[in-house]
C-alpha positions in Angstrom: 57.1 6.5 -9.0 53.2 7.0 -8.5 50.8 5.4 -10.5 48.0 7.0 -11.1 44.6 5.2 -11.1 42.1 5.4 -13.8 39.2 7.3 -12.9 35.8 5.3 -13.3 32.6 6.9 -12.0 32.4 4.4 -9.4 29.5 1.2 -8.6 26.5 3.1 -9.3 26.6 3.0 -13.6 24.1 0.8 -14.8 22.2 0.2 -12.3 18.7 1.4 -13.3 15.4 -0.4 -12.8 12.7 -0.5 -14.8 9.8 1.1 -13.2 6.3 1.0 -15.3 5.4 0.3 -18.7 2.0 1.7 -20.5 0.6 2.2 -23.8 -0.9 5.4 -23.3 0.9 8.3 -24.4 -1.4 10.6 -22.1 -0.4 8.0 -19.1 3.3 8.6 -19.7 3.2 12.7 -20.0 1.4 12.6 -16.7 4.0 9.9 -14.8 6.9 12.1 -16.4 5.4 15.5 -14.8 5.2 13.9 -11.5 8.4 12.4 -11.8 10.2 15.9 -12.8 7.9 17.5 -10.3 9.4 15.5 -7.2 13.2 16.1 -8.9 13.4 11.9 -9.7 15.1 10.7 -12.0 14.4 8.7 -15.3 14.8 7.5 -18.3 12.2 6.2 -20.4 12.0 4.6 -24.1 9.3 3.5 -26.2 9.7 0.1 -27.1 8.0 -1.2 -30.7 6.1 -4.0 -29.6 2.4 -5.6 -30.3 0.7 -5.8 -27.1 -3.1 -5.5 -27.5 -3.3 -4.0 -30.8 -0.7 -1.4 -29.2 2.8 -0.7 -31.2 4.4 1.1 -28.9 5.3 0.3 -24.9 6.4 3.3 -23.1 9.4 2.1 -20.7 10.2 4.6 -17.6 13.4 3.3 -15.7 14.9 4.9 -12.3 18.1 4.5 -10.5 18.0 1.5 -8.0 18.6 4.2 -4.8 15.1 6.1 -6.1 13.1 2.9 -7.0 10.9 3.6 -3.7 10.7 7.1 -3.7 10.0 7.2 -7.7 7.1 3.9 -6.7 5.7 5.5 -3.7 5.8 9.0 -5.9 3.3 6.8 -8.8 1.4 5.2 -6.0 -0.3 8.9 -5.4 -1.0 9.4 -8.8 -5.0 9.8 -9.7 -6.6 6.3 -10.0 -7.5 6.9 -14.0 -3.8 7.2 -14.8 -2.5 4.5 -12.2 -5.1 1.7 -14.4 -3.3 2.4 -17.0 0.2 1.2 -15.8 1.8 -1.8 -15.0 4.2 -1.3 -12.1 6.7 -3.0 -11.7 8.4 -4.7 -8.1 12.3 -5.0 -8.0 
């Protein structure tokens, strides 16, 4: 008699990276259009935190396989938005 193995969904689960973190809600709608407009995906959580007189840090995370596509994609982005981001190197 067969046994039949578990199904898992494989080595890839968990393996996201966070990407950048900013305070500025403006910041974050931007990096989440560009994101969406070059089909990468993300995740992204806002963190309660005091940073700066900031309570909120917005958290953008990507699969490890789209880390340099996704960094490259943020690279592009308009100089105002990209001072107000911390990238992050994995």
């Amino acid at each position: 008699m067969k046994k039949n193995k578990p199904k898992t969904m494989g080595k890839n689960i968990d393996r996201d990276v966070e990407l950048c973190r900013t305070t500025n809600a403006r910041v974050s709608s931007q990096m989440m259009r560009t994101l969406v407009s070059h089909e990468i995906p993300f995740t992204q959580n806002w963190v309660r935190v005091t940073y700066n007189g900031a309570k909120e840090v917005c958290v953008i995370s990507t699969h490890y396989n789209q880390y340099q596509r996704a960094r490259r994609v943020l690279d592009h982005m308009e100089v105002v938005y990209r001072e107000r981001m911390i990238l992050h190197a994995v």
